[in-house]
Each structure stands twice: as structure tokens, then as C-alpha cells.
C-alpha atoms as one frame of an Amber mdcrd trajectory, in Angstrom:
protein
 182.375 225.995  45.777 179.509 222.944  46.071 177.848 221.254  43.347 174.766
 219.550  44.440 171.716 217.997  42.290 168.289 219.909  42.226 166.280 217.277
  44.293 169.112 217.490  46.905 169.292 221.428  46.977 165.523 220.983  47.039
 165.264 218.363  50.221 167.963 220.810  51.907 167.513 224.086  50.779 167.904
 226.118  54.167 171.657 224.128  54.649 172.547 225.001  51.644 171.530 228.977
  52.140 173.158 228.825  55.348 176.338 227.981  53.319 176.149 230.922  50.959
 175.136 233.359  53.307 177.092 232.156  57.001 180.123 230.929  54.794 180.342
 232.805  51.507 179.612 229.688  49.849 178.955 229.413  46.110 176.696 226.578
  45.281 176.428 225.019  41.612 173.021 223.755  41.278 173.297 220.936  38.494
 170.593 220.498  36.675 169.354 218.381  32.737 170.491 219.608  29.995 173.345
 221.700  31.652 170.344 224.079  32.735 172.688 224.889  35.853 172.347 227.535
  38.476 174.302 229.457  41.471 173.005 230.026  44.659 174.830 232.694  46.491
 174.777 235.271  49.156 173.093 239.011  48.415 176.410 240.560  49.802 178.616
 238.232  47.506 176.015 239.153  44.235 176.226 242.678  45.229 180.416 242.664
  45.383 180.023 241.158  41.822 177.727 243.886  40.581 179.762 246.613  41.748
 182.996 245.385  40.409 180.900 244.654  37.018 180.102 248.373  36.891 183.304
 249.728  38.127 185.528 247.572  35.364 182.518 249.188  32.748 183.320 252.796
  33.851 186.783 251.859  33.810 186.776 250.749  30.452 184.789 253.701  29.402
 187.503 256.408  30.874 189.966 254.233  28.487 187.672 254.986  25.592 187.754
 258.311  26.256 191.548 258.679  26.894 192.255 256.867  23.847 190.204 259.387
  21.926 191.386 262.262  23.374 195.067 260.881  22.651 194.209 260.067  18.646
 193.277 264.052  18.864 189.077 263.511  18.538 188.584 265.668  21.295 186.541
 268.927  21.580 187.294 271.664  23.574 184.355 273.830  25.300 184.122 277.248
  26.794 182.727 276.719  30.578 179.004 278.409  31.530 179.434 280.425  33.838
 177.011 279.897  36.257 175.609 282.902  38.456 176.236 282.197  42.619 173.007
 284.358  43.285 170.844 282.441  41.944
């Protein structure tokens, strides 16, 4: 991980993509008033999102369990669904 000031991110902006992108870099762009930013690859963002939604589904099949296992579940007849159609 590389911290770097704005005006240096700024003057070197392409090296500093390179890093995030060729080496999986993160970098911390520092900025007043702890107004801070990341710079990092698409692919590395996109791992992030996907474990973000997984650990939400996750979390939402525990909800689920939990309330079929304090008994708050219902129980449905299937539709029957015609294979003609």
C-alpha cells in the first residue's frame, strides 16, 4: 500500500496507475482535512464488490435459517406448472 500527497499523485498520475493496475497496488491519496482517497485497479474494486455482495447474501441465508429455526416459517403448496405450455 502507498500513501502519496495530491500534488504528487497529480505530477505522476500514470506511475501511480501503473502501480494499481501492473502491481495490484493500493494507493492512499492524502489529502486536507483527512479528505483521503484510494486509487486502485478495476479488477481489485471488482473482487471487493463481489465479496461485498456475497458476505450480504450470506448473511441473508443466516437470517433466514435463524427464522426458520425459531419456527417463523411458512410452508407452501408448489404450482404446478403445465410442461405444454
Amino acid at each position: 500500500m502507498l500513501a502519496v500527497n495530491y500534488s504528487t499523485i497529480r505530477n505522476n498520475l500514470k506511475a501511480y496507475c501503473d502501480e494499481a493496475t501492473d502491481n495490484n497496488e493500493t494507493v492512499i491519496v492524502t489529502r486536507k482535512d483527512e479528505k483521503n482517497v484510494v486509487l486502485l485497479s478495476l479488477e481489485k474494486y471488482n473482487q471487493m464488490m463481489k465479496a461485498a455482495r456475497n458476505a450480504e447474501y450470506l448473511a441473508m441465508l443466516d437470517r433466514g435459517i435463524a427464522q426458520l429455526s425459531a419456527g417463523k416459517g411458512q410452508q407452501h403448496e408448489l404450482i404446478e406448472v403445465d410442461d405444454s405450455e
